[in-house]
N, C-alpha and C positions, 0 to 999 in steps of 0.2 A: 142792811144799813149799818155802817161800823163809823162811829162818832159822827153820826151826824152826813155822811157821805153815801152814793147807792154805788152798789157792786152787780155786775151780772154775773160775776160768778160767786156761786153759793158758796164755796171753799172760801170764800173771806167773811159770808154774812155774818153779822151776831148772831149768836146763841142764845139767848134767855130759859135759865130756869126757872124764872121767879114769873110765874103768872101774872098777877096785878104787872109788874115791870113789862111784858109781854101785850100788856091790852096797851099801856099807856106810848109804847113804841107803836104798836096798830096806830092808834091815834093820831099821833104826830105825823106819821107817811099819808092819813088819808086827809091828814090839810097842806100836803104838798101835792094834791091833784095837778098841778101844772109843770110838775117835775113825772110822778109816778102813776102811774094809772092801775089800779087793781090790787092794790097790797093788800095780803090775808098773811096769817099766820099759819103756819104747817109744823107738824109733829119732826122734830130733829133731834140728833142725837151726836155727840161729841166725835168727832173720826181722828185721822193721824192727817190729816188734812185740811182740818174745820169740819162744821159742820154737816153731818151726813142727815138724809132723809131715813127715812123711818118706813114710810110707808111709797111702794110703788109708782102709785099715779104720780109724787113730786118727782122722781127720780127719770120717770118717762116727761114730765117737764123741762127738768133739766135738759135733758139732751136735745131738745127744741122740736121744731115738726117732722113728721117722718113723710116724708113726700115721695113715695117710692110708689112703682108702679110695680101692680100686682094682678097674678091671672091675666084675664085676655086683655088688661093695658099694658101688659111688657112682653105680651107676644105681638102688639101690631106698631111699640117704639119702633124711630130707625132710628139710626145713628150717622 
């Protein structure tokens, strides 16, 4: 969220390093339930691109679902 606006991509999110500022932005996202569904805060760190994650699982987020077939479901795909 950067002024008040949602981004899907995280290279524009805010960064917060001020905790209390960090709950009270949580706050304000979960009384827009009719715009965002599920905001939580995640551990970030400053990039050359905006904010970067920190820790894995957000970064496998990031890149959204992985729907690929694997073992004997991409031996019996056609094409």
């Amino acid at each position: 969220m950067l002024d008040g606006s949602w981004t899907a991509d995280p290279g524009k999110a805010q960064l917060f390093e001020d905790g209390p500022r960090a709950e009270l932005a949580l706050l304000e996202a979960e009384a827009q339930g009719h715009i965002v569904v599920g905001a939580y805060l995640a551990e970030a760190k400053r990039g050359p691109n905006g904010p970067e994650a920190t820790h894995f699982r957000e970064e496998f987020r990031r890149r959204g679902p992985s729907n690929y077939f694997h073992g004997k479901q991409a031996e019996t795909v056609t094409a």
